[in-house]
C-alpha positions as CSV (number, residue, x, y, z in Angstrom):
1,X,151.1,98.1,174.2
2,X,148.8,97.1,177.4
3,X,150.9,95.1,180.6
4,X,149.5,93.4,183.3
5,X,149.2,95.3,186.6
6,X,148.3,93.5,189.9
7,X,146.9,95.7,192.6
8,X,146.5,94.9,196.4
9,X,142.8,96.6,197.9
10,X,140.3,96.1,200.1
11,X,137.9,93.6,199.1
12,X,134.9,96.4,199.5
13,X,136.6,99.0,197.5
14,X,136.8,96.0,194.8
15,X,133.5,95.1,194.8
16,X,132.5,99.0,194.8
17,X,134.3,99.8,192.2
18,X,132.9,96.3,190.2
19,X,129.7,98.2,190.6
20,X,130.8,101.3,189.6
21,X,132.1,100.5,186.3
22,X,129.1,98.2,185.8
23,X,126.7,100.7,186.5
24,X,128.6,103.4,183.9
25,X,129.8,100.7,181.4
26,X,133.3,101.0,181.9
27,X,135.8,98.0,182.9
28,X,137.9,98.5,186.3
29,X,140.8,98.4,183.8
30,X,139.6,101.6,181.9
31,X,138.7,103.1,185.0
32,X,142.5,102.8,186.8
33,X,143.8,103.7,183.6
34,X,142.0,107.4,183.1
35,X,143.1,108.1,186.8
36,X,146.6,107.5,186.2
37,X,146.2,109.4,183.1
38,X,144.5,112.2,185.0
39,X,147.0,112.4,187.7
40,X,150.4,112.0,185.6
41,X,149.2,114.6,183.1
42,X,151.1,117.9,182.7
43,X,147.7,120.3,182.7
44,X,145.4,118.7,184.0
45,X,141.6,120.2,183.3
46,X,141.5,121.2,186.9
47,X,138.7,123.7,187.8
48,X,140.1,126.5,190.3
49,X,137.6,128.4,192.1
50,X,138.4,132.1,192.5
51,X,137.9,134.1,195.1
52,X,135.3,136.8,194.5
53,X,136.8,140.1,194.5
54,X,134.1,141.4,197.1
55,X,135.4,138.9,199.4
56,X,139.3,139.4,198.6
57,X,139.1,143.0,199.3
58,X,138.0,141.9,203.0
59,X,141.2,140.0,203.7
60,X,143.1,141.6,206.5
61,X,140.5,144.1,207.8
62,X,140.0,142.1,210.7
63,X,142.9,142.2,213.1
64,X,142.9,138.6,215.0
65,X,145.5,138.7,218.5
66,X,147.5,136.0,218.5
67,X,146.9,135.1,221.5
68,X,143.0,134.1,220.7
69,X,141.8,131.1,221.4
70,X,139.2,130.3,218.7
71,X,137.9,126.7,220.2
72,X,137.2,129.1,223.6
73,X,135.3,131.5,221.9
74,X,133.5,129.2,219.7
75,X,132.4,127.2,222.8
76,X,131.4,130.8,224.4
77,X,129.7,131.8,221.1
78,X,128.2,128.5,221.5
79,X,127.0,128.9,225.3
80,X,125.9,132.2,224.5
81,X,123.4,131.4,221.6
82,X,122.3,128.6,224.0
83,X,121.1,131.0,226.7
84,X,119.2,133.2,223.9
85,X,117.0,130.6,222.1
Protein backbone atom coordinates (compact mmCIF):
# COMPACT_ATOMS: atom_id res chain seq x y z
CA UNK A 1 0.00 0.00 0.00
CA UNK A 2 1.79 3.53 -1.11
CA UNK A 3 1.01 6.84 1.47
CA UNK A 4 1.64 10.27 0.81
CA UNK A 5 4.90 11.71 2.22
CA UNK A 6 5.53 15.55 2.26
CA UNK A 7 9.14 16.53 2.56
CA UNK A 8 10.55 20.07 3.38
CA UNK A 9 14.15 20.77 1.08
CA UNK A 10 15.90 23.23 -0.43
CA UNK A 11 14.43 24.42 -3.60
CA UNK A 12 18.05 23.51 -5.45
CA UNK A 13 18.31 20.10 -4.07
CA UNK A 14 14.60 19.79 -5.58
CA UNK A 15 15.29 20.88 -8.74
CA UNK A 16 18.63 18.75 -8.77
CA UNK A 17 17.20 15.89 -7.99
CA UNK A 18 14.11 16.70 -10.79
CA UNK A 19 17.12 16.37 -13.01
CA UNK A 20 18.52 13.51 -11.70
CA UNK A 21 15.66 11.21 -11.97
CA UNK A 22 14.88 12.71 -15.40
CA UNK A 23 18.14 12.14 -16.72
CA UNK A 24 18.11 8.25 -15.35
CA UNK A 25 14.28 7.67 -15.82
CA UNK A 26 13.37 7.37 -12.45
CA UNK A 27 10.53 9.46 -10.56
CA UNK A 28 11.80 11.49 -7.19
CA UNK A 29 9.27 9.06 -5.54
CA UNK A 30 11.25 5.84 -6.68
CA UNK A 31 14.26 7.54 -5.89
CA UNK A 32 13.42 8.47 -1.89
CA UNK A 33 12.00 5.22 -1.72
CA UNK A 34 15.24 2.92 -2.72
CA UNK A 35 17.20 5.20 -0.13
CA UNK A 36 15.05 4.50 2.60
CA UNK A 37 15.11 0.98 1.58
CA UNK A 38 18.87 1.02 1.39
CA UNK A 39 19.38 2.62 4.73
CA UNK A 40 16.58 0.71 6.83
CA UNK A 41 17.84 -2.61 5.45
CA UNK A 42 19.34 -5.31 7.85
CA UNK A 43 22.51 -6.17 5.35
CA UNK A 44 22.92 -3.77 3.34
CA UNK A 45 25.32 -4.56 0.04
CA UNK A 46 27.83 -2.38 1.55
CA UNK A 47 31.39 -2.74 0.00
CA UNK A 48 34.23 -2.70 2.83
CA UNK A 49 37.57 -2.04 1.67
CA UNK A 50 40.33 -4.09 3.44
CA UNK A 51 43.30 -3.14 4.42
CA UNK A 52 46.13 -4.84 2.47
CA UNK A 53 48.08 -7.09 4.61
CA UNK A 54 51.43 -5.36 3.52
CA UNK A 55 50.16 -2.26 4.95
CA UNK A 56 48.54 -3.83 8.23
CA UNK A 57 51.66 -5.45 9.19
CA UNK A 58 53.23 -1.71 9.30
CA UNK A 59 50.81 -0.61 12.02
CA UNK A 60 52.64 0.31 15.11
CA UNK A 61 56.29 0.28 13.88
CA UNK A 62 56.41 3.81 14.10
CA UNK A 63 56.50 5.17 17.57
CA UNK A 64 54.71 8.78 17.50
CA UNK A 65 55.46 11.03 21.08
CA UNK A 66 52.60 12.34 22.32
CA UNK A 67 53.64 15.29 22.64
CA UNK A 68 54.06 15.95 18.67
CA UNK A 69 52.62 18.44 17.12
CA UNK A 70 51.72 17.31 13.59
CA UNK A 71 50.26 20.83 12.15
CA UNK A 72 54.05 22.18 13.30
CA UNK A 73 55.85 19.74 11.58
CA UNK A 74 53.75 19.68 8.61
CA UNK A 75 54.22 23.54 8.31
CA UNK A 76 58.12 22.78 8.83
CA UNK A 77 58.01 19.88 6.35
CA UNK A 78 56.22 22.42 4.27
CA UNK A 79 58.98 25.36 4.76
CA UNK A 80 61.47 22.90 4.28
CA UNK A 81 60.50 21.63 0.71
CA UNK A 82 60.02 25.32 0.05
CA UNK A 83 63.70 26.16 0.47
CA UNK A 84 64.69 22.99 -1.72
CA UNK A 85 62.76 23.47 -5.04
Amino acid sequence: MNKKLTLLLDETVINQAKSYAERHKETLSGMVEKYFKYLTAKNPNKTKVGIPQEIEELVGIIKIPGSLDIKKEYRRHRANKALHE
